[in-house]
C-alpha positions as CSV (number, residue, x, y, z in Angstrom):
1,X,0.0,0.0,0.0
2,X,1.2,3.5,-0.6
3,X,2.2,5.9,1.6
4,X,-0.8,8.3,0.6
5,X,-2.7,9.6,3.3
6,X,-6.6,8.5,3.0
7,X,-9.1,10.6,4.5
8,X,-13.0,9.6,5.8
9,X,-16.1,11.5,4.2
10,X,-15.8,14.1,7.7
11,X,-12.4,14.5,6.9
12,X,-12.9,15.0,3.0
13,X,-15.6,17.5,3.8
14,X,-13.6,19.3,6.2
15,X,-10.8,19.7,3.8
16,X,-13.5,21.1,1.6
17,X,-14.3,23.9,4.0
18,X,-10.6,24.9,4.6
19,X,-10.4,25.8,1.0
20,X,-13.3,28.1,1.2
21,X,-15.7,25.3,-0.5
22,X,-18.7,24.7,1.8
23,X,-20.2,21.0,1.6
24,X,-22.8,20.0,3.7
25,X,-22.2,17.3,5.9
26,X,-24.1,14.7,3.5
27,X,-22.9,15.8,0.0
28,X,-20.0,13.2,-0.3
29,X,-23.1,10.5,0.7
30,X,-25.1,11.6,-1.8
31,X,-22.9,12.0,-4.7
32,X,-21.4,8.4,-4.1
33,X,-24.7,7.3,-4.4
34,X,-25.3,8.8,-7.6
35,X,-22.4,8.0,-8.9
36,X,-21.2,11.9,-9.4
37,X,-18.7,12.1,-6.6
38,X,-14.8,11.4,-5.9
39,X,-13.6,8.3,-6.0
40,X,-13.4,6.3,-2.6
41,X,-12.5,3.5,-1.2
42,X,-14.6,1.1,1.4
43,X,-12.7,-0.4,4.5
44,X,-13.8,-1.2,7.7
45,X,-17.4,-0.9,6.5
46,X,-16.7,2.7,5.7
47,X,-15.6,5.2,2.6
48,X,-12.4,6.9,2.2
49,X,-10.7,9.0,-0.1
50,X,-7.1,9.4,-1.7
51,X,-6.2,12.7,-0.8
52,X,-4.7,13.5,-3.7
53,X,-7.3,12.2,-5.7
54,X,-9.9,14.1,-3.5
55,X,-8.8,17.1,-3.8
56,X,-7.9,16.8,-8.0
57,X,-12.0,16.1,-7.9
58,X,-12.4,19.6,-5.4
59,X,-10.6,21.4,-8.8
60,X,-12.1,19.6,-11.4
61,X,-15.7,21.0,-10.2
62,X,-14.6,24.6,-10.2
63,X,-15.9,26.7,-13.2
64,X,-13.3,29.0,-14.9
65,X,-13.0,32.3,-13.3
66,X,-16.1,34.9,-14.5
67,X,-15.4,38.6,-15.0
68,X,-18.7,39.7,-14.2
69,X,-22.4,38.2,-13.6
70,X,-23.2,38.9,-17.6
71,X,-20.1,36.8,-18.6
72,X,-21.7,34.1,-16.8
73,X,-25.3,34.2,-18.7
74,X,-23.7,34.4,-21.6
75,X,-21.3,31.7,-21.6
76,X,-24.6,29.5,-20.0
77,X,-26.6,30.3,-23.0
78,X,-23.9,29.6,-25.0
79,X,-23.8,25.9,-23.3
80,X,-27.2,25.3,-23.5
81,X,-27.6,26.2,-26.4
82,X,-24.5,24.3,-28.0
83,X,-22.7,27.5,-29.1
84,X,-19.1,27.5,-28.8
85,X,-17.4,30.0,-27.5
């Protein structure tokens, strides 16, 4: 086994919070359950996550930065309605 430290889904979602990105204390639950969140690990009956690979999922759900509220209607009208940027 690696030396990689593995965290539980309090510990995930506390890591969460230190960077400024608020989950509520079921979110990891629910997106296992749909299939949307990190990925984990089960032992001891419970789930944990690679840090690393954690916190790669944290960054991968942040938008690109926005320059203003109208930048962001615009580029979600282009999404929905297939227009490339």
């Amino acid at each position: 086994m690696d030396q990689e430290k593995f965290l539980s889904r309090p510990e995930a979602t506390h890591e969460a919070n230190k960077r400024g990105l608020k989950l509520g204390k079921n979110y990891l639950a629910q997106t296992a359950h749909r299939g949307e969140g990190p990925p984990y690990h089960i032992a001891f009956g419970r789930a944990y996550y690679k840090k690393a690979a954690f916190l790669e999922w944290l960054e991968e759900k942040l938008s690109t930065p926005f320059n203003s509220t109208a930048d962001r209607i615009v580029r979600r009208y282009r999404r929905n309605v297939g227009v490339q940027p």
